[in-house]
TIVO-2410 file (N, C-alpha, C; in nm, 3 decimals):
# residues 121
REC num residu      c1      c2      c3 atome chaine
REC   1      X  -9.158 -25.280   4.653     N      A
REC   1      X  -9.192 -25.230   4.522    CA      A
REC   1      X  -9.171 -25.079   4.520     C      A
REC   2      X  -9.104 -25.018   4.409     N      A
REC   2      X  -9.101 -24.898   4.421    CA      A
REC   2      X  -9.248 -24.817   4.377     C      A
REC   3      X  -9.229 -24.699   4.415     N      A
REC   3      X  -9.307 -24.610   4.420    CA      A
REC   3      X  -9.352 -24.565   4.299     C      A
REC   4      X  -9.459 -24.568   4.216     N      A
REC   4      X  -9.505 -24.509   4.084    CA      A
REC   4      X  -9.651 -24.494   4.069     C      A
REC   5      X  -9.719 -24.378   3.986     N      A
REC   5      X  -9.820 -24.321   4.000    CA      A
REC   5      X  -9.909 -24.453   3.895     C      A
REC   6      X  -9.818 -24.612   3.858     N      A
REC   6      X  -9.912 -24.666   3.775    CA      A
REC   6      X  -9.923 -24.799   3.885     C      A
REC   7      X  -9.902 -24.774   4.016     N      A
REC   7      X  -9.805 -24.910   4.088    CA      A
REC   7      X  -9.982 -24.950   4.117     C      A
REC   8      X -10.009 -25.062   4.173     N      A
REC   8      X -10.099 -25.142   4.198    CA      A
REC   8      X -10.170 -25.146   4.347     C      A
REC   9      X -10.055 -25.056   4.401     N      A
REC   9      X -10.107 -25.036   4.551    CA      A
REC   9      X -10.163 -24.887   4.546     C      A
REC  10      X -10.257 -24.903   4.655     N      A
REC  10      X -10.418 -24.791   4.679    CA      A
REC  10      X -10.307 -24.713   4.756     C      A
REC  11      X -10.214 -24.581   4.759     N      A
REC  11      X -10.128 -24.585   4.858    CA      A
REC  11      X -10.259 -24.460   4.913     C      A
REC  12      X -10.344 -24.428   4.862     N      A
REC  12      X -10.422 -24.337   4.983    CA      A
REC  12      X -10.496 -24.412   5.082     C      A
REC  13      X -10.502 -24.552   5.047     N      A
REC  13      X -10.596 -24.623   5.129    CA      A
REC  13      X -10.458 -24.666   5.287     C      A
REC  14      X -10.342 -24.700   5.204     N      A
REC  14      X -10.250 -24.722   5.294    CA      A
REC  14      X -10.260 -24.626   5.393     C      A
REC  15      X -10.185 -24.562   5.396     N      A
REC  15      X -10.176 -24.434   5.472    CA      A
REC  15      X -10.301 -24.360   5.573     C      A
REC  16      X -10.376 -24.453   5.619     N      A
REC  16      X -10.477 -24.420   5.759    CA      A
REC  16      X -10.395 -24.389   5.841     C      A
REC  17      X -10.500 -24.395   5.958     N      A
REC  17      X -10.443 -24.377   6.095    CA      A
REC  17      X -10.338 -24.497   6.188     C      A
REC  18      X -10.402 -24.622   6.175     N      A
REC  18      X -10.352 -24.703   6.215    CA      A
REC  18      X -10.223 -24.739   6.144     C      A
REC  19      X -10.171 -24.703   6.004     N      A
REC  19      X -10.056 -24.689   5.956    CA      A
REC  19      X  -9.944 -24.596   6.046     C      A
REC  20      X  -9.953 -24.431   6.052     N      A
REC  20      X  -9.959 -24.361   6.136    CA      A
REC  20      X  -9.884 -24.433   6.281     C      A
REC  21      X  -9.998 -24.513   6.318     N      A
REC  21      X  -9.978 -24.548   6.463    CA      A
REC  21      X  -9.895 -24.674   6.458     C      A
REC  22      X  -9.865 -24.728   6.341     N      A
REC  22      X  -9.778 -24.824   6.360    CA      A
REC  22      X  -9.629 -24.815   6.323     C      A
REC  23      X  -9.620 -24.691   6.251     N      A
REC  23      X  -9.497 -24.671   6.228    CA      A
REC  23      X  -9.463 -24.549   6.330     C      A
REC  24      X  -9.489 -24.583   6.483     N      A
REC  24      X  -9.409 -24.520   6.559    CA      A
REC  24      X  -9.437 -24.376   6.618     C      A
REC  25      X  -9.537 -24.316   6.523     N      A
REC  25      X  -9.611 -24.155   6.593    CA      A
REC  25      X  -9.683 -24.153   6.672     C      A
REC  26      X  -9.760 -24.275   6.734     N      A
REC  26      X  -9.860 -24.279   6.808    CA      A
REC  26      X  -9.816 -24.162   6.923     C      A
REC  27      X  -9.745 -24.115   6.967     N      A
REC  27      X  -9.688 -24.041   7.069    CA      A
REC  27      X  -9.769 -23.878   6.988     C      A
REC  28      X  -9.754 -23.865   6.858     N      A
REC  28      X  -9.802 -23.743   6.776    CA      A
REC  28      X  -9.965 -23.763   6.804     C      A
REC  29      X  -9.998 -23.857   6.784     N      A
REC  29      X -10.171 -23.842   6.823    CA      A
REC  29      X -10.215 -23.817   6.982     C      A
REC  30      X -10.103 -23.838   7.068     N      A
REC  30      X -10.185 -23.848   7.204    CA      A
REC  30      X -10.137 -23.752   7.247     C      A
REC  31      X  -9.996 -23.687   7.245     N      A
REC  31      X  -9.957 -23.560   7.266    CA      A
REC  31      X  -9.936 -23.467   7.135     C      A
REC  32      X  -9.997 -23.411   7.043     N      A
REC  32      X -10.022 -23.385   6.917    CA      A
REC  32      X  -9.932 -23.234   6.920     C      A
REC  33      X  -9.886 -23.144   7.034     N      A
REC  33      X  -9.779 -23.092   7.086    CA      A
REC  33      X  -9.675 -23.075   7.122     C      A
REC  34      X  -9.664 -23.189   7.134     N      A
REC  34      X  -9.546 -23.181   7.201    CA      A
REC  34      X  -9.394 -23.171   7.131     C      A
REC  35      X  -9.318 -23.125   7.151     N      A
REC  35      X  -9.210 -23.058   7.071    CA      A
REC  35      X  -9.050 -23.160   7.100     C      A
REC  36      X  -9.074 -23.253   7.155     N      A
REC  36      X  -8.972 -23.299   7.204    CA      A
REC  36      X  -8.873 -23.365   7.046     C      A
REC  37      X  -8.945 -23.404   6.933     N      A
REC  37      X  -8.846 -23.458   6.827    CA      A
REC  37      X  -8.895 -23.328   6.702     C      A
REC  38      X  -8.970 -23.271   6.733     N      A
REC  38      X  -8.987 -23.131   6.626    CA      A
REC  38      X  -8.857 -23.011   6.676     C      A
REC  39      X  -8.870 -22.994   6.799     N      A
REC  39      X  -8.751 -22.871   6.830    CA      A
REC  39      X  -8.567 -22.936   6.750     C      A
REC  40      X  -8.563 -23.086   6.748     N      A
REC  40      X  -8.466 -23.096   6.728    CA      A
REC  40      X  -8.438 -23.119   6.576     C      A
REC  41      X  -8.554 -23.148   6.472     N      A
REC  41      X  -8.552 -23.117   6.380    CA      A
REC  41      X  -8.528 -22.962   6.347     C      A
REC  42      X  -8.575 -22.913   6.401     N      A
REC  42      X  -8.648 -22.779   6.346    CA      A
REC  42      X  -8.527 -22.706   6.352     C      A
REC  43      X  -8.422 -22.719   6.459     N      A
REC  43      X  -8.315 -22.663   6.526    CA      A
REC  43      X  -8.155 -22.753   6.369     C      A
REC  44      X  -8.174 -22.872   6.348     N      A
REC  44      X  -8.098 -22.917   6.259    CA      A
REC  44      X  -8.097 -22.818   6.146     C      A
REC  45      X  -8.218 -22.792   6.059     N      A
REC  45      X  -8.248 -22.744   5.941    CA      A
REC  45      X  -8.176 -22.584   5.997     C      A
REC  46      X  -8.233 -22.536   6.089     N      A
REC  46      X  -8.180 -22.423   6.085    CA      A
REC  46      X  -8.013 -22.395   6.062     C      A
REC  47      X  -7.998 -22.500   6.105     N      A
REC  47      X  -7.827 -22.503   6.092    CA      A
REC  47      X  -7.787 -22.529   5.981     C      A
REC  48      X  -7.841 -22.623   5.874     N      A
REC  48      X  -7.813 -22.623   5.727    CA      A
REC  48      X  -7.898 -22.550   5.671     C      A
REC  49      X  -8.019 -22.444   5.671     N      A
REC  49      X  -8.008 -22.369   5.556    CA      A
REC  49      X  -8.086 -22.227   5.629     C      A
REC  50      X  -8.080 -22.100   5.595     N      A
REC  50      X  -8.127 -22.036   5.607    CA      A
REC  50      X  -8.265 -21.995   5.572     C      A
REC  51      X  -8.357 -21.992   5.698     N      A
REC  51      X  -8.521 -21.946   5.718    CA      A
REC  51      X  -8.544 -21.839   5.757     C      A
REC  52      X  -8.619 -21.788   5.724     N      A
REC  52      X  -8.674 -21.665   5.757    CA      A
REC  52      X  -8.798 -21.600   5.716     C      A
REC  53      X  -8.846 -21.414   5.742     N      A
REC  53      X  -8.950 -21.410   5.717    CA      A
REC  53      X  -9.014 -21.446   5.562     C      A
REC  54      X  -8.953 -21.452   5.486     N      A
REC  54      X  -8.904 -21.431   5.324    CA      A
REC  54      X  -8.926 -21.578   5.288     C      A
REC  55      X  -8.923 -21.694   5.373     N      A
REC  55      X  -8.907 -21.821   5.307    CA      A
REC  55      X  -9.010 -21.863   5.287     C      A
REC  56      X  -8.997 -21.919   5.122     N      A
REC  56      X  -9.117 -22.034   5.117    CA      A
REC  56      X  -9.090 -22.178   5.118     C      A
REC  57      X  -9.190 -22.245   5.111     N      A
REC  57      X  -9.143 -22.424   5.203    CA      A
REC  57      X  -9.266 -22.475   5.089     C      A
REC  58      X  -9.181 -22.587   5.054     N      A
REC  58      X  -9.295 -22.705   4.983    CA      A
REC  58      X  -9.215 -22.813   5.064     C      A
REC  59      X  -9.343 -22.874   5.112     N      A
REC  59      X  -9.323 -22.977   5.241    CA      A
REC  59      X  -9.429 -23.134   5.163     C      A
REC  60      X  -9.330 -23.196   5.059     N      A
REC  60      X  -9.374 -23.343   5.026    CA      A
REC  60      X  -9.405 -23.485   5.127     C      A
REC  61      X  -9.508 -23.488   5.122     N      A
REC  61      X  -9.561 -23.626   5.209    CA      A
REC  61      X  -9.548 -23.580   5.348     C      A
REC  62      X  -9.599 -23.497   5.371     N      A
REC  62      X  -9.574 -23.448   5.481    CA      A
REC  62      X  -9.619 -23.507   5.619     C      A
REC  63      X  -9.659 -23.631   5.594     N      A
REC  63      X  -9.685 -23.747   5.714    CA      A
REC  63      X  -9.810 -23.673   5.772     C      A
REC  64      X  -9.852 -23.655   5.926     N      A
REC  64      X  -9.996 -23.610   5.994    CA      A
REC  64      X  -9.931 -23.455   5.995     C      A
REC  65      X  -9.837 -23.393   5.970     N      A
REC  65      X  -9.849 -23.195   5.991    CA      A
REC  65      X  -9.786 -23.162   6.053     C      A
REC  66      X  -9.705 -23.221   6.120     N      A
REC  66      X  -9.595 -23.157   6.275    CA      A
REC  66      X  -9.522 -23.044   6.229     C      A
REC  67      X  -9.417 -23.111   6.128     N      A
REC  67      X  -9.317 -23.013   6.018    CA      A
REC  67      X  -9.338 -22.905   6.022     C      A
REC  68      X  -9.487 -22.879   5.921     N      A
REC  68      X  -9.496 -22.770   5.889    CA      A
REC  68      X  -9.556 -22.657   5.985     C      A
REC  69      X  -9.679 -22.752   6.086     N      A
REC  69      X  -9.698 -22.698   6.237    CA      A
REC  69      X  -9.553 -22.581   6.303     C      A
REC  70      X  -9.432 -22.718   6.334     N      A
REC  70      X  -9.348 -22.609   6.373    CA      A
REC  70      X  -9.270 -22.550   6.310     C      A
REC  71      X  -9.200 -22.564   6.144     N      A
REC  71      X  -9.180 -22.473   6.093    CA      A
REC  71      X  -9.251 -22.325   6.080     C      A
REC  72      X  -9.356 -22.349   6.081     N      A
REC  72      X  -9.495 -22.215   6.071    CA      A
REC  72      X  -9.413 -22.038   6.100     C      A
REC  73      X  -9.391 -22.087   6.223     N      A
REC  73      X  -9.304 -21.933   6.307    CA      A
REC  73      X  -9.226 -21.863   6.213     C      A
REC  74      X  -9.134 -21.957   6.122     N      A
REC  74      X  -8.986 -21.914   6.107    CA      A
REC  74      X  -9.014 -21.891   5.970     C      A
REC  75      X  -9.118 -21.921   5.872     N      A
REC  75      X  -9.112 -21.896   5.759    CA      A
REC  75      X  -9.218 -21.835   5.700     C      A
REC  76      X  -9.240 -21.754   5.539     N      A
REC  76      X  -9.367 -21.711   5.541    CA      A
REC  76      X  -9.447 -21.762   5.480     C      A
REC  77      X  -9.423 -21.882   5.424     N      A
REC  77      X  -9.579 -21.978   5.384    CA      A
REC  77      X  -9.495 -22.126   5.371     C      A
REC  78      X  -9.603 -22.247   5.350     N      A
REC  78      X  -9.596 -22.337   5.353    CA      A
REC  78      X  -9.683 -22.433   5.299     C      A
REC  79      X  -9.673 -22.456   5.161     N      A
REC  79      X  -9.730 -22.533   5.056    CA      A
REC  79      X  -9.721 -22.705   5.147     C      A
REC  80      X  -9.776 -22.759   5.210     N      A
REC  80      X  -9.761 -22.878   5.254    CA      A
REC  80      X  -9.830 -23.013   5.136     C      A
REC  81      X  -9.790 -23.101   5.106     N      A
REC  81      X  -9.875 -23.238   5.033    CA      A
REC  81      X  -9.870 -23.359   5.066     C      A
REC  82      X -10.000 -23.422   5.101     N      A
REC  82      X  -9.956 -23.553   5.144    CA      A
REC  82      X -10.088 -23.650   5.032     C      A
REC  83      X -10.065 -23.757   4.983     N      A
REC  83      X -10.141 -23.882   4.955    CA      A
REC  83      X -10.274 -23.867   5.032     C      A
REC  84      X -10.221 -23.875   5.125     N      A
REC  84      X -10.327 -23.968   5.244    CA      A
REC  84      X -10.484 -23.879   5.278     C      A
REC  85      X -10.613 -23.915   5.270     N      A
REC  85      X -10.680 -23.810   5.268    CA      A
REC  85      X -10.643 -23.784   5.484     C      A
REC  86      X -10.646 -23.905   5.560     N      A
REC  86      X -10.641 -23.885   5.641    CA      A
REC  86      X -10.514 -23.789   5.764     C      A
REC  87      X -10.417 -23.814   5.671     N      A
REC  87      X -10.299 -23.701   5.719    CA      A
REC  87      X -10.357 -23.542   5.703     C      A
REC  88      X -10.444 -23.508   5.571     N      A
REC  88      X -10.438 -23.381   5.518    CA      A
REC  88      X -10.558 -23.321   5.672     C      A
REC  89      X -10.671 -23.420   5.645     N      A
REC  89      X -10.761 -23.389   5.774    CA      A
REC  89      X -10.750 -23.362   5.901     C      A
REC  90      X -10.600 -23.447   5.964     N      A
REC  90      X -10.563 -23.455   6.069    CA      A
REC  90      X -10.452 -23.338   6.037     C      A
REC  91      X -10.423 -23.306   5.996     N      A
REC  91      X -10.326 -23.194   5.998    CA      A
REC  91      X -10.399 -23.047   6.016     C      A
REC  92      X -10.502 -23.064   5.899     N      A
REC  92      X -10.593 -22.904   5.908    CA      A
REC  92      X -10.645 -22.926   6.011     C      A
REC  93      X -10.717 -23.019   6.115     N      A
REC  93      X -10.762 -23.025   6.264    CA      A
REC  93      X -10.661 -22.975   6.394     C      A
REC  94      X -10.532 -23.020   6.341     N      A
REC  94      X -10.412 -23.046   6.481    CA      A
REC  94      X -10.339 -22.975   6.443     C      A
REC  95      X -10.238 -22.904   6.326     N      A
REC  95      X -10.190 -22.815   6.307    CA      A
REC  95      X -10.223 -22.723   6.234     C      A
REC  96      X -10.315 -22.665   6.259     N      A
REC  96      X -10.336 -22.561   6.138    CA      A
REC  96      X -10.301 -22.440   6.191     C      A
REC  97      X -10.253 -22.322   6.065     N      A
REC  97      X -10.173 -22.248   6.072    CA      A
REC  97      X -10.188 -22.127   5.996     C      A
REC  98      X -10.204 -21.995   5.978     N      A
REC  98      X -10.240 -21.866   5.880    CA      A
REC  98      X -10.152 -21.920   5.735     C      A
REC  99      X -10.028 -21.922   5.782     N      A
REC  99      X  -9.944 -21.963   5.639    CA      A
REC  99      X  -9.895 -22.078   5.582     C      A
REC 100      X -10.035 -22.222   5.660     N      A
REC 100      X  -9.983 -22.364   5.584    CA      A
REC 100      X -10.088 -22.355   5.539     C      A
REC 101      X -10.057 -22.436   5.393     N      A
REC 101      X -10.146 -22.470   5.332    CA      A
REC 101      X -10.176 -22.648   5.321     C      A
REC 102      X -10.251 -22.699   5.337     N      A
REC 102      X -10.199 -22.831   5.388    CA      A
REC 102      X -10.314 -22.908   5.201     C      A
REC 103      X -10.235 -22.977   5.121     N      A
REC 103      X -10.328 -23.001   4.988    CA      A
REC 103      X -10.305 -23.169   5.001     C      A
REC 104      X -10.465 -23.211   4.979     N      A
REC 104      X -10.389 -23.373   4.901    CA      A
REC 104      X -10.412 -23.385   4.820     C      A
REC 105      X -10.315 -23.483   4.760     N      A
REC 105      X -10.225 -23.492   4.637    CA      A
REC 105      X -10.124 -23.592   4.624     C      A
REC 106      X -10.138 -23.670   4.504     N      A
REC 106      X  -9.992 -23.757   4.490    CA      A
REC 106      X  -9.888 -23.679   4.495     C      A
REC 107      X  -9.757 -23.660   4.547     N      A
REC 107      X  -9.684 -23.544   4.513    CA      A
REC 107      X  -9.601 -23.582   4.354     C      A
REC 108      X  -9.625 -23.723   4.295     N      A
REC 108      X  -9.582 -23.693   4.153    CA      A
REC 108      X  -9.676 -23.651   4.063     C      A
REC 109      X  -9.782 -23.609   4.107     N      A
REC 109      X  -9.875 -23.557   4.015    CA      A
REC 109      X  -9.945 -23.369   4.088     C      A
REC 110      X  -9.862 -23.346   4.188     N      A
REC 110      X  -9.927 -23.192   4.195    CA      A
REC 110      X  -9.857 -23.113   4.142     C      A
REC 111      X  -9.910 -22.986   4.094     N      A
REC 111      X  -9.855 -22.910   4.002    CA      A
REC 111      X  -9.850 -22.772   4.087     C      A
REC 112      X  -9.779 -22.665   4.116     N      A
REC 112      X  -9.789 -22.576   4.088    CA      A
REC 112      X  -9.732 -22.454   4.058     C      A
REC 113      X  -9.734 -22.310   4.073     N      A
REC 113      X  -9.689 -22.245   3.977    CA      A
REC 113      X  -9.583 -22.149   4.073     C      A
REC 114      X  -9.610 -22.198   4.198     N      A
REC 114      X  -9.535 -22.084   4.324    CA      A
REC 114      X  -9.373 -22.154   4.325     C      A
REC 115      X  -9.293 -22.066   4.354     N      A
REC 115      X  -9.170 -22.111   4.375    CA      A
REC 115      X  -9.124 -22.108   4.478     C      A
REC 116      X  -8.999 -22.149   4.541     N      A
REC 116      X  -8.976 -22.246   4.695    CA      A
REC 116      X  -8.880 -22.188   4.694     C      A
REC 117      X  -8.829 -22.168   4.856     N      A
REC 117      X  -8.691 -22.186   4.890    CA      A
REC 117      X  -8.614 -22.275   4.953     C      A
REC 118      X  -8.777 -22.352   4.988     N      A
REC 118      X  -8.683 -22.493   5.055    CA      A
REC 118      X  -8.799 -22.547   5.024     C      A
REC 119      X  -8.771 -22.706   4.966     N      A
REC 119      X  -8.825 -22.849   4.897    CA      A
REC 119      X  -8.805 -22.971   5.040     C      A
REC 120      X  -8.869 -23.058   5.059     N      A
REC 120      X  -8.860 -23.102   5.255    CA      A
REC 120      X  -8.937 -23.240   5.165     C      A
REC 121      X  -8.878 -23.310   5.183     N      A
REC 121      X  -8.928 -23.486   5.157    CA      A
REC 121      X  -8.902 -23.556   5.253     C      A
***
């Protein structure tokens, strides 16, 4: 079923931990550090778009926080949004950061007024 803010599924209820752990991150909860599939993201993007001190980042559904965890360094803020109340918790616990902001939120229903230089779904 596709995705819509009138759809019939609880998607904040979806999106626990054991969701999380079944689609494959369990490795993100037990080593919540470790850089081994973030460096090679992190290293892709750099190659398609330019980051720096100057950049801002809106980071949609941003799963448990890694992203924006290791983006953090390279840019100067980071609007993060996820559904899930339990991603937003586990993110402000395990990655938190001076310039993420980590909000929950449907991302077809958050609003705001700051502008981006890079959009991350």
């Amino acid at each position: 079923m596709p995705y819509s803010t009138d759809s019939p599924v609880d998607y904040k209820a979806l999106y626990d931990e054991e969701y999380y752990k079944s689609r494959g991150m369990k490795f993100l909860f037990e080593t919540p550090y470790d850089r081994k599939h973030a460096d090679q993201f992190v290293e892709k993007l750099r190659r398609a778009v330019p980051l720096g001190p100057q950049t801002r980042v809106l980071d949609l559904a941003f799963g448990i926080g890694y992203r924006p965890y290791f983006m953090s360094p390279l840019v100067a803020h980071i609007d993060a949004v996820d559904i899930s109340p339990f991603a937003v918790e586990f993110a402000k616990k395990t990655y938190a950061q001076p310039n993420v902001v980590y909000h929950e939120s449907d991302i077809l229903a958050w609003t705001t007024d700051a502008k981006y230089d890079l959009v991350l779904l």
